[in-house]
N, C-alpha and C positions, 0 to 999 in steps of 0.2 A: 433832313432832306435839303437838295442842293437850292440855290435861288431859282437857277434855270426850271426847276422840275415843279417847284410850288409856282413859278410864273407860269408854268404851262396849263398846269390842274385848274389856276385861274382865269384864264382865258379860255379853255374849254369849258368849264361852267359859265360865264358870264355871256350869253348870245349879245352883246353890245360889243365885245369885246375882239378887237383880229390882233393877228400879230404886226403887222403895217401899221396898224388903226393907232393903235398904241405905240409902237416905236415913233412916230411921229408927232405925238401927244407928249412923249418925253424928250423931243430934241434929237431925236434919231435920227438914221435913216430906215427909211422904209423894212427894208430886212435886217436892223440888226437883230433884233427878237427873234424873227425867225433864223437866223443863223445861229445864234447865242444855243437855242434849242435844238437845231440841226446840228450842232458839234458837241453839245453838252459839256457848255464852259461856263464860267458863271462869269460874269461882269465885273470891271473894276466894283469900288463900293460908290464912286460918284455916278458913276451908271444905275448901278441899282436902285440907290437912293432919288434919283429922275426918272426910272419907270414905277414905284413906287408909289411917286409922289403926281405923274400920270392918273394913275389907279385911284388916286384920293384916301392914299394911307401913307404912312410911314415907315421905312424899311424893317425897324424892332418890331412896331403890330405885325407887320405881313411875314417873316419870319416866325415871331413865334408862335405858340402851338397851342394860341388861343383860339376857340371856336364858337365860341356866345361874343353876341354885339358887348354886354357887359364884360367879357373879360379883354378883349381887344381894346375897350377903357380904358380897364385900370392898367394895363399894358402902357400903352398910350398916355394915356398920366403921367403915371411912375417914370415916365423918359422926359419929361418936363423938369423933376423935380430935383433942386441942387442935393448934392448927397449926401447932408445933414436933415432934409425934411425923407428922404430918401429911407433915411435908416429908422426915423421917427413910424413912416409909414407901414415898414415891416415890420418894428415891434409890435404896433398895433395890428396889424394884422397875426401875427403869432400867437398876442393876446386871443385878439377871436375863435383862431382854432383850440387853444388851449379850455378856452372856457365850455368850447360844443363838446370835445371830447368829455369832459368833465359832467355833460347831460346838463349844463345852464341854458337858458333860451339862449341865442344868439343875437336876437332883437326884441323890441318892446310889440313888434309884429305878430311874434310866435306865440307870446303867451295869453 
């Protein structure tokens, strides 16, 4: 999905949220939002990354295709981290899935 289109679905869910309200919370003008949307162009990435950063996320969370407050985290983490703890991170995570597929508990929670 484009930026423009996930900027839109979010501000039509957010009743806090206008299209003015926000292009001007990022540095804008008034109408870019609502033009960006009117023409259905996406933004440079320093644009995006200021109406993003309006919104009080980060361009990678708000982009991906995270939809739990916990995975928009580790999203949001993982874009912290330099890309040796990076790669650390994903094996341990592979570990996890390897081990549930496998029927081990996953945590000291489950069993």
């Amino acid at each position: 999905m484009k930026f423009w289109q996930k900027l839109q679905q979010a501000i039509e869910a957010n009743p806090d949220w206008t299209e003015s309200g926000l292009a001007l919370r990022a540095g804008l003008s008034n109408s870019a939002i609502r033009q960006m949307i009117a023409n259905q162009r996406d933004p440079r990435m320093v644009t995006a990354e200021k109406i993003c950063e309006a919104m009080g996320t980060s361009y990678a969370v708000f982009m991906s295709d995270a939809q739990a407050d916990e995975q928009k985290e580790i999203v949001h983490l993982a874009n912290k981290l330099p890309p040796h703890l990076l790669h650390e991170l994903l094996g341990y995570g592979r570990a996890l899935v390897a081990s549930q597929d496998r029927g081990q508990p996953k945590s000291h929670e489950d069993e």
